[in-house]
C-alpha positions as a Markdown table, in Angstrom:
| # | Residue | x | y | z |
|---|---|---|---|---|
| 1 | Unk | 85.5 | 144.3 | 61.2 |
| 2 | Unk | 87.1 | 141.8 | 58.8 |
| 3 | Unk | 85.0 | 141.7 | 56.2 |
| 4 | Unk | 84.5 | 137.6 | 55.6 |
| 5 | Unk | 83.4 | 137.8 | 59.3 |
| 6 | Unk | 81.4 | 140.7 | 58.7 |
| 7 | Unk | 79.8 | 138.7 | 55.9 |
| 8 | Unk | 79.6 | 135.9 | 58.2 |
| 9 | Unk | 77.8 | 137.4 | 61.4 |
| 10 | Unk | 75.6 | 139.1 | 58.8 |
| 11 | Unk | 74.4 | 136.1 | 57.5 |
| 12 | Unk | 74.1 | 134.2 | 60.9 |
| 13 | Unk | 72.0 | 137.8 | 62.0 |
| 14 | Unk | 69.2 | 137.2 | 58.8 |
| 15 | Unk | 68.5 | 134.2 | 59.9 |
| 16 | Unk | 67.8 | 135.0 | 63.8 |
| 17 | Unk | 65.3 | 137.6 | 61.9 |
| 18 | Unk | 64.0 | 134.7 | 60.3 |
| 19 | Unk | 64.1 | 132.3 | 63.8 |
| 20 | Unk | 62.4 | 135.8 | 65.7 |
| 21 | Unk | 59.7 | 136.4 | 63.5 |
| 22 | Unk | 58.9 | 132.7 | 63.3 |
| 23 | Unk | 59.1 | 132.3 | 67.0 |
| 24 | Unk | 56.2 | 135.4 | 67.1 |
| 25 | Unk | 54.0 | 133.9 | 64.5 |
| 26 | Unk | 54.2 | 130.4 | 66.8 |
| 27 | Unk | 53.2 | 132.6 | 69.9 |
| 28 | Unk | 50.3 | 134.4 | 68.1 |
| 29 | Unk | 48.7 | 130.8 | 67.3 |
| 30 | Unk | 49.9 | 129.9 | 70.6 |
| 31 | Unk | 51.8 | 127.1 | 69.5 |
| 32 | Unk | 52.8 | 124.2 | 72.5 |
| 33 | Unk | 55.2 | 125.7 | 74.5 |
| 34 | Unk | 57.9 | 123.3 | 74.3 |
| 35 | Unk | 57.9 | 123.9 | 70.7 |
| 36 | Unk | 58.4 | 127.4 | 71.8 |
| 37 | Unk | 60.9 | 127.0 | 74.0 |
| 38 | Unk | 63.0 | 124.7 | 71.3 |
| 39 | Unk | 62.6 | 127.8 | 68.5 |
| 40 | Unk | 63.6 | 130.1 | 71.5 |
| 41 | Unk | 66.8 | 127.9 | 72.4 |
| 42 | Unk | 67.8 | 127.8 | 68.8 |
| 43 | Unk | 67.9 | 131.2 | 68.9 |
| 44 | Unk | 70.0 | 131.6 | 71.8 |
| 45 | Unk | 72.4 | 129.2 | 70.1 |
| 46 | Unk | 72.3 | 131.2 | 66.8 |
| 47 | Unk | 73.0 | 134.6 | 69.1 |
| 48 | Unk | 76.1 | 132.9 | 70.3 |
| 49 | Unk | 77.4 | 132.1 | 67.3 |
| 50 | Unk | 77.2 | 136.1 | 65.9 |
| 51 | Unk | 78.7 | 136.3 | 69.8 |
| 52 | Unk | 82.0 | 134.4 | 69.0 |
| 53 | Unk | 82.4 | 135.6 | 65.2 |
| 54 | Unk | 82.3 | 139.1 | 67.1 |
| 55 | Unk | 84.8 | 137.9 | 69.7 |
| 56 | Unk | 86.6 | 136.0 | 67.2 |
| 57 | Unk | 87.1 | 139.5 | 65.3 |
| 58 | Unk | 88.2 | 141.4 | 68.2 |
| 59 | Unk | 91.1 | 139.2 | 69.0 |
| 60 | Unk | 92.3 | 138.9 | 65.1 |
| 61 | Unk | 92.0 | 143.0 | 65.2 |
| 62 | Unk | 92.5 | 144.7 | 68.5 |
| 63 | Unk | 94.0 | 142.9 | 70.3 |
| 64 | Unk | 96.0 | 141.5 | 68.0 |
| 65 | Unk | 97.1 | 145.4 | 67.4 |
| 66 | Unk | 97.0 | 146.0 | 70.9 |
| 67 | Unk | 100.0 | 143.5 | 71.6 |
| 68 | Unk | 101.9 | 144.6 | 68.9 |
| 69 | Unk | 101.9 | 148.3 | 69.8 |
| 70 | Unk | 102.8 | 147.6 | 73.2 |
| 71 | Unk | 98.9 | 147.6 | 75.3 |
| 72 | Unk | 99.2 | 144.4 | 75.9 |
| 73 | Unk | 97.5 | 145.3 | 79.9 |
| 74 | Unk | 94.6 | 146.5 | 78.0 |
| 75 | Unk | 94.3 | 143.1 | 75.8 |
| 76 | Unk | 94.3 | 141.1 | 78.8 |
| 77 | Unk | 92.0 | 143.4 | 80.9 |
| 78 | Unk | 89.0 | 143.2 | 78.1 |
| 79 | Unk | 89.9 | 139.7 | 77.2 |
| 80 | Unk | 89.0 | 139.1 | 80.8 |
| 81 | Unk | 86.3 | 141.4 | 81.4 |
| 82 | Unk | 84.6 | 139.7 | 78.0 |
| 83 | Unk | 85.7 | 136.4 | 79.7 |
| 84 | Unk | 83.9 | 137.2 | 83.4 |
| 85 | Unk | 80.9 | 138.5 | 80.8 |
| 86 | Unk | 80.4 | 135.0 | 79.1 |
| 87 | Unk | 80.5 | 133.4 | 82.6 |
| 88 | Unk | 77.5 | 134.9 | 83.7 |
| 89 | Unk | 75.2 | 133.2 | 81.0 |
């Protein structure tokens, strides 16, 4: 992984810690459940964003090398399959 988006996504990951273990400490008190639900969509949000540094990555990297060398079937077939993936969200 390229290491400033290794850096980033690691980052982006300490804070979900942070969002998770806050989102547990609001269920324990059994906070009001929007409130949950708006710490739990934040979350979601923040999961995406590791998500597209990750995908981000792997088209800089792999697929990027994938073209060159000639696999340029297998770029397109996970690019889709990641694609299809994302759809079903």
């Amino acid at each position: 992984m390229q290491k400033t988006i290794q850096q980033r996504a690691l980052r982006r990951l300490k804070i979900i810690e942070g969002q998770v273990r806050g989102l547990q400490k609001m269920v324990e008190k059994n906070t009001y459940c929007i409130d949950l639900l708006y710490q739990s969509m934040a979350i979601k949000e923040a999961i995406s964003s590791v998500e597209d540094l990750i995908l981000e990555n792997h088209l800089a990297t792999h697929v990027k090398d994938q073209m060159k060398s000639g696999q340029e079937r297998k770029a397109v077939q996970e690019v889709i399959a990641i694609y299809k993936l994302a759809k079903k969200k």
